[in-house]
C-alpha positions as CSV (number, residue, x, y, z in Angstrom):
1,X,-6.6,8.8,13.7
2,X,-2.6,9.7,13.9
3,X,-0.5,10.8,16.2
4,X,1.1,13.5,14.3
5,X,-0.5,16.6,16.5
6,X,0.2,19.9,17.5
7,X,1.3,21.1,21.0
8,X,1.5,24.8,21.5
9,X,1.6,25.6,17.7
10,X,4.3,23.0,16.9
11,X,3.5,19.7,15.7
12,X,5.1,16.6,17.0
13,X,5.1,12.7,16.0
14,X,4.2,11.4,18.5
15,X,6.2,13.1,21.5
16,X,9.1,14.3,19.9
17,X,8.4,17.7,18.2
18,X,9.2,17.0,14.7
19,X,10.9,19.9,14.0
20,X,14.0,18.9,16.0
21,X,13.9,15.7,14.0
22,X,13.9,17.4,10.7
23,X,17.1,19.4,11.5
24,X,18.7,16.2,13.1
25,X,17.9,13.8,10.5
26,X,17.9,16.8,7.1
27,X,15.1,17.0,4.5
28,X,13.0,15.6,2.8
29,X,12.2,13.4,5.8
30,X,10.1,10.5,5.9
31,X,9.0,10.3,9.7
32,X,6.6,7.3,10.7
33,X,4.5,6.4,13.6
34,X,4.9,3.1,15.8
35,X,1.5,4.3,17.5
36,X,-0.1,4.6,14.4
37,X,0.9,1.7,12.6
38,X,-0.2,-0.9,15.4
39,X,-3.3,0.8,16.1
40,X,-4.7,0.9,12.6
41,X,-3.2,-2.9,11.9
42,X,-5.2,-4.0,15.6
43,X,-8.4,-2.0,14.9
44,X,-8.9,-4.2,11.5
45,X,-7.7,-7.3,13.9
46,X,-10.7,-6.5,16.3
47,X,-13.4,-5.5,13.8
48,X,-12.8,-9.1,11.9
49,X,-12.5,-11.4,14.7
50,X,-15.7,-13.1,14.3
51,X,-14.0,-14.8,11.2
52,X,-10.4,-14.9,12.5
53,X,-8.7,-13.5,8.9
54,X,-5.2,-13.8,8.1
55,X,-4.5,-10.3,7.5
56,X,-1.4,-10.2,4.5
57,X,-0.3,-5.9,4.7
58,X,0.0,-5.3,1.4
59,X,3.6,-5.1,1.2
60,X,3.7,-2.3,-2.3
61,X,2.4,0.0,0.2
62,X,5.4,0.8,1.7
63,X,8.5,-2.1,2.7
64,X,10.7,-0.5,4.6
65,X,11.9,-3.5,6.6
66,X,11.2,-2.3,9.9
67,X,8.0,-1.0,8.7
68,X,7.5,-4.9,7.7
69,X,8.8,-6.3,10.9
70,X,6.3,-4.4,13.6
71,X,3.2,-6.0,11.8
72,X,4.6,-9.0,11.3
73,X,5.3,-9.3,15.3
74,X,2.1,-7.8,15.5
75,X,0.8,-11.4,13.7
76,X,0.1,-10.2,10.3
77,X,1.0,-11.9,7.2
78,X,2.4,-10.6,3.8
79,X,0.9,-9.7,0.7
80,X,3.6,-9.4,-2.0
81,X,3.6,-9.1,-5.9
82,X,6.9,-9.5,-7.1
83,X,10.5,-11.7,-5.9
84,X,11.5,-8.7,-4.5
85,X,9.1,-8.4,-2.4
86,X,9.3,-12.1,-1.3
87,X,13.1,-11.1,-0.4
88,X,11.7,-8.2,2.1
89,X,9.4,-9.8,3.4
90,X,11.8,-12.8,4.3
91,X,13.8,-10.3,5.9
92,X,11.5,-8.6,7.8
93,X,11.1,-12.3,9.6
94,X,7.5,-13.1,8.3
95,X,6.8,-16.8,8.2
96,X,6.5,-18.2,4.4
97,X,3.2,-19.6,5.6
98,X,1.8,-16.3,5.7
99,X,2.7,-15.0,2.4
100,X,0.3,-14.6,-0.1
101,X,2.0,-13.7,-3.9
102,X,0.2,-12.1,-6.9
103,X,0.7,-9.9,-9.6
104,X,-0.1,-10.4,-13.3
105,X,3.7,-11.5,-14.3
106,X,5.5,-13.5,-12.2
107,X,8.3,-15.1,-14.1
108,X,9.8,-18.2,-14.0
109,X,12.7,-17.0,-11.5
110,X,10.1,-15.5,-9.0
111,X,8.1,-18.2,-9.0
112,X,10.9,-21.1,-8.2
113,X,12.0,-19.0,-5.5
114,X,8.8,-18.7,-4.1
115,X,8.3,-22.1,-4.0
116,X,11.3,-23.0,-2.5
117,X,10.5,-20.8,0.0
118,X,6.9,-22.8,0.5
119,X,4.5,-19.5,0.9
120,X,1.1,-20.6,1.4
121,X,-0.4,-19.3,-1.4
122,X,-0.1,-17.7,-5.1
123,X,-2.9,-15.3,-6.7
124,X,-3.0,-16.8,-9.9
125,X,-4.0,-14.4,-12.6
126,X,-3.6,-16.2,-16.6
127,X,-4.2,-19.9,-17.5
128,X,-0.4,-19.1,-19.0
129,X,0.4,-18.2,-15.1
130,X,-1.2,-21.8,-14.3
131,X,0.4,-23.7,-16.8
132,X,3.7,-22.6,-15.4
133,X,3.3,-22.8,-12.2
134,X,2.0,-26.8,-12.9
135,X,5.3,-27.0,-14.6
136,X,7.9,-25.6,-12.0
137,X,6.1,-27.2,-9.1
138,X,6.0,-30.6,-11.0
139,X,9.5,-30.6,-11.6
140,X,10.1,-30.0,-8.1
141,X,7.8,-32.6,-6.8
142,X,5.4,-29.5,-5.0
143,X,1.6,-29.9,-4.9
144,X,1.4,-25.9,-4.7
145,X,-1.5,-24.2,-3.1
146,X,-3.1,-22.0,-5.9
147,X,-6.3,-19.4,-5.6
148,X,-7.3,-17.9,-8.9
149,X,-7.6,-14.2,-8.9
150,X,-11.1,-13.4,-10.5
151,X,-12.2,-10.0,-12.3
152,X,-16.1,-9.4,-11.1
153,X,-16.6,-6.5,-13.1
154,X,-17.2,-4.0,-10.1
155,X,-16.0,-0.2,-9.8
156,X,-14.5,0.7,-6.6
157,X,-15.7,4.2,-7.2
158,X,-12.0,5.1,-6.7
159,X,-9.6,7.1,-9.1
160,X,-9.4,5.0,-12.7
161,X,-5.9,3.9,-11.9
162,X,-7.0,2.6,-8.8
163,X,-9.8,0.5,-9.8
164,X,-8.4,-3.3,-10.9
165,X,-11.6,-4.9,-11.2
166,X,-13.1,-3.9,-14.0
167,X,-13.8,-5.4,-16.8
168,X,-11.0,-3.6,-19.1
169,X,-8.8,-4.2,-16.6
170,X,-5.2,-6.5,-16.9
171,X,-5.6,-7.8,-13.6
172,X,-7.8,-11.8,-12.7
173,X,-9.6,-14.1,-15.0
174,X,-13.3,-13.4,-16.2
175,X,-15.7,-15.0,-14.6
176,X,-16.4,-17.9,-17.2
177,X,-12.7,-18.6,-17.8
178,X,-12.3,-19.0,-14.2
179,X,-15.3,-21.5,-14.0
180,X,-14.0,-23.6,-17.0
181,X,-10.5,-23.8,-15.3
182,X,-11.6,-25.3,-12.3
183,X,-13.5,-28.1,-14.6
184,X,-10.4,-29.0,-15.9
185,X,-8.8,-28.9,-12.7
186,X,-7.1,-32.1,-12.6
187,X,-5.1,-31.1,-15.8
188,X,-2.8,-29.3,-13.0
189,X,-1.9,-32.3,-11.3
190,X,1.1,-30.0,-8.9
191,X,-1.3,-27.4,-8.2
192,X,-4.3,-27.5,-5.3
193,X,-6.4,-24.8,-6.7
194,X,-8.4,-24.2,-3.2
195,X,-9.3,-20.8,-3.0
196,X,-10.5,-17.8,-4.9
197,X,-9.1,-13.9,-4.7
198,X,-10.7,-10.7,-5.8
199,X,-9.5,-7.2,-5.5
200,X,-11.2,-4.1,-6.5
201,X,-8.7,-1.5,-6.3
202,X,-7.2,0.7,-3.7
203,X,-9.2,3.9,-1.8
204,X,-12.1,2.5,-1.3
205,X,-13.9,4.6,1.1
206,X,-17.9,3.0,0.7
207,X,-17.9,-0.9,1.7
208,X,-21.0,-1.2,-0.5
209,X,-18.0,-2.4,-3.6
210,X,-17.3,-5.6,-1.7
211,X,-21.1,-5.9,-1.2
212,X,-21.2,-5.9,-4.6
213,X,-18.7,-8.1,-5.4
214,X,-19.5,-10.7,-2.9
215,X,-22.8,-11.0,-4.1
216,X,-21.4,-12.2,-7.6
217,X,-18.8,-14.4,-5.4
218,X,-21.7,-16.1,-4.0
219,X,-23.1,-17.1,-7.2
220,X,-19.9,-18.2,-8.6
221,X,-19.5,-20.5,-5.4
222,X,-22.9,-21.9,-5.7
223,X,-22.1,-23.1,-9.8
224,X,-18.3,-24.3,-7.9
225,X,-20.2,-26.9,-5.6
226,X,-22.1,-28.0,-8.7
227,X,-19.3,-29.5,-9.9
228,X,-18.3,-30.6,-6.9
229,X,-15.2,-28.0,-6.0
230,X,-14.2,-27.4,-2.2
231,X,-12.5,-24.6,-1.8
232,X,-10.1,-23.5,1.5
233,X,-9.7,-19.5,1.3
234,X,-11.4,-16.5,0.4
235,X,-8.6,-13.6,-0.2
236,X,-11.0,-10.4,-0.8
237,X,-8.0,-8.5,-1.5
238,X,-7.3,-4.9,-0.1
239,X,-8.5,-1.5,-0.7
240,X,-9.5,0.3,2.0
241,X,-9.2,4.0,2.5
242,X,-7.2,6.1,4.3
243,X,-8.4,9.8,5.2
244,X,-6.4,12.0,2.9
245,X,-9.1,15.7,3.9
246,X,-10.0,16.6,7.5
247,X,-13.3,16.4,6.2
248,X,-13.3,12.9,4.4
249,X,-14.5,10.3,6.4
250,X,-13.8,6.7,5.0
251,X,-15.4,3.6,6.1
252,X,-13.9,2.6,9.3
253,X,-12.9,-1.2,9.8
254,X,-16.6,-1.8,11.7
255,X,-18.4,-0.6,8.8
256,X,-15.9,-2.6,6.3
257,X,-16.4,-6.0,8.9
258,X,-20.2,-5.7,9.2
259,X,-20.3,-5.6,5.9
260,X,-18.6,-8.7,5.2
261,X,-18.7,-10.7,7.8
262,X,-22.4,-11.8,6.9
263,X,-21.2,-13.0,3.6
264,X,-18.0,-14.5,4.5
265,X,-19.9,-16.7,7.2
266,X,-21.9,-18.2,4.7
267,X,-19.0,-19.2,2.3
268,X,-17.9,-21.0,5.1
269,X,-14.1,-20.1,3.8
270,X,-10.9,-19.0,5.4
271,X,-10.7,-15.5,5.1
272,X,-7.7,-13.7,4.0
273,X,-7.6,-9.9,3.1
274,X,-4.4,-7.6,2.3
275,X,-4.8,-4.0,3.3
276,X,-2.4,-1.7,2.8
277,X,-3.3,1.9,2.6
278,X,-5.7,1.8,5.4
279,X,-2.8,0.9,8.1
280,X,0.0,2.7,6.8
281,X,-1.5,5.6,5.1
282,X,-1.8,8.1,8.2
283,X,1.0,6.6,10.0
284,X,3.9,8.6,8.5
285,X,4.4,12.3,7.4
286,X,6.9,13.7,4.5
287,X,8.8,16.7,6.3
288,X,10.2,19.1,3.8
289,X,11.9,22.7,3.8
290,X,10.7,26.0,2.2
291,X,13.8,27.0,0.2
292,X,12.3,30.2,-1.9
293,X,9.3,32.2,-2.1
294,X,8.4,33.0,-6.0
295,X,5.5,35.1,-6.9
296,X,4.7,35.1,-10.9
297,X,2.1,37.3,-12.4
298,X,-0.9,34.8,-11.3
299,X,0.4,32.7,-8.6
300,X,2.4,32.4,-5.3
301,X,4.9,29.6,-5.6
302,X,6.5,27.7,-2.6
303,X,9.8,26.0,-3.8
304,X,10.5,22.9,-1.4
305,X,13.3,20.7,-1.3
306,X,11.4,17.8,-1.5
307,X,9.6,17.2,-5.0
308,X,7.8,14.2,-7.3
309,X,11.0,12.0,-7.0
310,X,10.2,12.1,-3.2
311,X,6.4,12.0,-3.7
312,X,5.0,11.0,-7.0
313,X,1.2,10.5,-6.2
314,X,0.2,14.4,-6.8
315,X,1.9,14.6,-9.8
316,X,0.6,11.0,-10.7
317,X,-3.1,11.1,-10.6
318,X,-3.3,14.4,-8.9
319,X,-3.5,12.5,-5.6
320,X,-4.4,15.2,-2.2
321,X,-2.0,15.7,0.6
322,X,-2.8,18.1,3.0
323,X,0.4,20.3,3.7
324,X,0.6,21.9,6.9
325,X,4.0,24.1,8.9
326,X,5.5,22.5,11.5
327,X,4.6,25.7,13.4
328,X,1.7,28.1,13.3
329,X,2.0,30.8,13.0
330,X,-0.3,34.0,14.0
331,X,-0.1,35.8,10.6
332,X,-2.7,36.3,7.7
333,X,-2.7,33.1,5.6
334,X,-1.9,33.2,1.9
335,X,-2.6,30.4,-0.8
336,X,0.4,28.9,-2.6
337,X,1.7,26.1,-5.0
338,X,3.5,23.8,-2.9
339,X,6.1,23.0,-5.8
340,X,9.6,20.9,-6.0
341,X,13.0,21.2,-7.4
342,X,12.2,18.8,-10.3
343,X,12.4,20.3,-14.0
344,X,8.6,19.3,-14.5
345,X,6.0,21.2,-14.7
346,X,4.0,18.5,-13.1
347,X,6.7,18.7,-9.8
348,X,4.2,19.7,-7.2
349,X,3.0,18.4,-4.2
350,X,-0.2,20.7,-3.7
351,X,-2.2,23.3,-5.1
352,X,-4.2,26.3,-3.6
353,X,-2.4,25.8,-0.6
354,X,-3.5,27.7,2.4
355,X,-0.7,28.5,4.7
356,X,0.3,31.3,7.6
357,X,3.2,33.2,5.5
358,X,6.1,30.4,5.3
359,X,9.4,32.0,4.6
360,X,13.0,30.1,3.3
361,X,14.1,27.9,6.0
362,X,10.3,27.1,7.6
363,X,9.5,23.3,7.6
364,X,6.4,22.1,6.2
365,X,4.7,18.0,6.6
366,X,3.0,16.7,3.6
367,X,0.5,14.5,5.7
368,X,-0.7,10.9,4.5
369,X,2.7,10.4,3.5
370,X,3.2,6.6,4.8
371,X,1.6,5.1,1.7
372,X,2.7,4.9,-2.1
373,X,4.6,7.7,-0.9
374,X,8.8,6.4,-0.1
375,X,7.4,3.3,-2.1
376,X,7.2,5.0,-5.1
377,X,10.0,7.4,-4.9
378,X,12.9,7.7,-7.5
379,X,16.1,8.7,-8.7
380,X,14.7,11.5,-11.3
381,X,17.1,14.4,-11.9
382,X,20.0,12.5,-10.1
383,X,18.4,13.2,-6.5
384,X,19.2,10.8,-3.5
385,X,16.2,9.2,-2.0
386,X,14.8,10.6,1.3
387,X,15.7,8.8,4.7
388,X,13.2,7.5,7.0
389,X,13.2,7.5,10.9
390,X,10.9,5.9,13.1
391,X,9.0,7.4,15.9
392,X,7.7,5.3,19.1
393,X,6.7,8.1,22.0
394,X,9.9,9.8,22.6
395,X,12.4,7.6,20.9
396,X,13.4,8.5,17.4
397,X,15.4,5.9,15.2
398,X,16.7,5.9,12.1
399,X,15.4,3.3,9.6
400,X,16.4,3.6,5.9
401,X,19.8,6.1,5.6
402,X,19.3,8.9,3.7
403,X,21.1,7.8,-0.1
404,X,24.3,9.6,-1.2
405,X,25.4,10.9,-4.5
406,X,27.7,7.4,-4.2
407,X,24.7,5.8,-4.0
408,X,23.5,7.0,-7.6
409,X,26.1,5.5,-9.4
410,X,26.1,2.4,-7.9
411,X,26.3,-0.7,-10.0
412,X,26.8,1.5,-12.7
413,X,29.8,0.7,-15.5
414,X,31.9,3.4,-17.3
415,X,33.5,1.8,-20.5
C-alpha cells in the first residue's frame, strides 16, 4: 500500500501530481511519502503490540534526516551499523537509548563514540569485537550493554546477497562459539552480555525463516539457563519484504506477528526488531526523464537521465522495479530497456519494459524506490546525486538539495 496513484491518467504522490514536482524540483528525483512512511512504521506497531517491541528502522535503508526524524517522533528507535550512522541518527533527534549498533567492523573510533553517546545496545559479531569493546568500556569505567549476534544457519529464501545467516556467511558467531562465550562471561568484566540478535537477511517475503530460526533460538536459550544466563532482549533483526510486482504479495506484518509472537512470549524477552525495507520501501518513487529513443537491430532502448549512480540495485543483483509514465497514455504499448547515461553496460534500471510510446521529454517513476535506492547512490562518471523532496498531502518540501558539480570536488586537493 502507497500513495503514489493515478488520477485521470496522471500519477500523483500523494495529492500533488508529481509531474509538476518533477519540473519544479529537475530529474532524477527522489520523491517520498509522509503517508506512506507512518502507515507502514504503525501497521508493524499494531501487529506487535501484544509484546510491546522496540522497533530500531534500520537506518542503511535509507537516512535522509528527515526521513529519520518522522519515525523517530513516531517512537521508533534506530538500528545503525557504522559511526556515521550514529551521527544521523543523533541528528535526526533519536534518543541514544534507542539505538541499537552492529555491523561486523566497528573500529575503535566508532565504538568510543558510541559509548560516549550511551546507546542501549551493541550487536556484537567476533570475540575480537568483544575483547575490544571490554577494553574501551573498561577504560572508561562503562559496564556496556552487549547482545551477541548469532549465525543459525537458516536461508531466507531471498537473493544470495541478501541472505546473512548462513553458515558461509561473515556476519554473527556460530552457534557453539556463542555458547562457550557466555561461559566465560565474566572474563568481560565492562560488558553485560544480556541479550542475543539474529538476522537472516533482507526480502523476506515467507515468515516461516524466523519460524525456523526461532526454533533453533529456543534450544540455544534452553542450554543458556543451564548455566545459569538471564538474558534482557531478543533483537530478531529485520528483513521483511516490500512488494516490488503488482502481483507479489509479501507477508504482511499480521502474518510476520502471528508468527512470532507465540515464540517470543515464551522466551519471556524484550523484543527488539529492525525493519527497514518493509517501511520505507514503497514509500518513495525515483522520477526520471526520457531523453532519447534508440532502436538497435534487436532492441528498443529508452535513454533516461537518471542511471546506476542514481539506482544501483538493478544493475547490482538484477533487483525489479516496476517503471511506469507519469501519464498514460492511450497509444499501443511497446517493450523497451529502460537504460541510463552511465558508460556501463550494466546501466539499466529495467528490462522488457512495457510502456504506452514514451517520447524525449516524457517523465517516467521507477517505483519501490525509497529503499537501498538514494542510500546507495554514487558519484560514478562525475554525476551529482539526485535531490529528494518530501511529500505530505499537498505540501511538497525539499529534503536533501540536489548536489552540484562544486559538490564533486569537494574536500578534494590539487597539488
Amino acid at each position: 500500500m502507497d500513495y503514489f496513484n493515478y488520477r485521470r491518467d496522471k500519477l500523483f504522490a500523494e495529492g500533488i501530481e508529481a509531474e509538476l514536482l518533477a519540473k519544479r524540483f529537475g530529474t532524477p528525483l527522489y520523491l517520498y511519502s509522509r503517508r506512506t512512511l507512518i502507515e507502514h512504521f504503525n501497521k508493524l506497531k499494531r501487529a506487535l503490540k501484544p509484546v510491546k517491541p522496540l522497533i530500531c528502522y534500520s537506518l542503511k535503508a535509507n537516512g535522509n534526516l528527515s526521513l529519520g526524524r518522522i519515525l523517530v517522533k513516531e517512537g521508533a528507535g534506530l538500528d545503525i551499523v557504522s559511526g556515521g550512522e550514529l551521527f544521523r541518527a543523533l541528528k535526526m533527534g533519536c534518543p541514544p537509548g534507542r539505538i541499537v549498533y552492529a555491523g561486523v567492523g566497528k573500529t575503535a573510533e566508532e565504538i568510543n563514540f558510541a559509548l560516549d553517546k550511551k546507546i542501549l545496545l551493541f550487536n556484537v559479531e567476533s570475540i575480537g569485537e568483544l575483547k575490544l569493546l571490554d577494553k574501551l568500556a573498561g577504560k572508561k569505567g562503562r559496564k556496556q550493554k552487549v547482545a551477541l549476534r548469532l549465525n543459525p544457519g537458516v536461508e531466507a529464501h531471498s537473493h544470495r546477497y541478501l541472505e546473512t545467516a548462513r553458515l558461509e556467511s561473515k556476519f554473527g558467531l556460530g552457534l557453539g562459539e556463542a555458547l562457550e562465550i557466555f561461559k566465560i562471561r565474566n572474563h568481560f568484566p565492562a560488558l553485560n552480555i544480556e541479550g542475543v540478535h539474529i538476522h537472516l537477511g533482507s526480502q523476506i517475503s515467507d515468515p516461516s525463516p524466523y519460524l525456523k530460526a526461532l526454533g533453533k533460538l529456543s534450544s540455544f536459550l534452553e542450554k543458556l539457563k543451564g548455566f545459569g544466563v538471564n538474558l534482557t532482549w531478543l533483537d530478531l533483526g529485520g528483513g521483511l519484504a516490500a512488494s516490488y510486482r503488482a502481483e507479489e504479495k509479501p507477508s504482511s506484518a499480521e502474518d510476520f506477528a502471528r508468527t512470532i509472537i507465540p515464540l517470543v512470549k515464551k522466551t519471556r524477552l524484550k523484543l527488539i526488531i529492525e525493519p527497514g525495507r518493509f517501511i520505507m520501501g514503497n514509500a518513495g518513487i525515483l522520477v526520471t526523464k526520457v531523453l532519447f529513443l534508440k532502436e538497435t537491430g534487436k532492441k528498443k532502448f529508452l535513454i533516461v537521465d537518471a542511471g546506476m549512480n542514481d539506482l544501483i540495485r538493478p544493475a547490482l543483483y538484477g533487483a525489479y522495479h516496476q517503471i511506469i509514465p507519469l501519464k498514460k497514455k492511450n497509444v499501443k504499448k511497446k517493450r523497451f530497456e529502460v537504460a541510463g547515461p552511465i558508460c556501463e553496460s550494466g546501466d539499466f534500471l529495467g528490462k522488457n519494459v512495457l510502456l504506452p510510446g514514451p517520447s524525449g521529454g516524457d517523465f517516467l517513476a521507477v517505483r519501490g524506490a525509497g529503499a537501498y535506492s538514494f542510500a546507495m547512490s554514487s558519484n560514478y562518471n562525475a554525476r551529482p546525486r539526485a535531490a529528494e523532496v518530501l511529500v505530505s498531502g499537498r505540501k511538497a518540501i525539499l529534503i536533501r538539495k540536489r548536489e552540484t558539480y562544486q559538490d564533486l570536488i569537494r574536500g578534494e586537493i590539487i597539488k
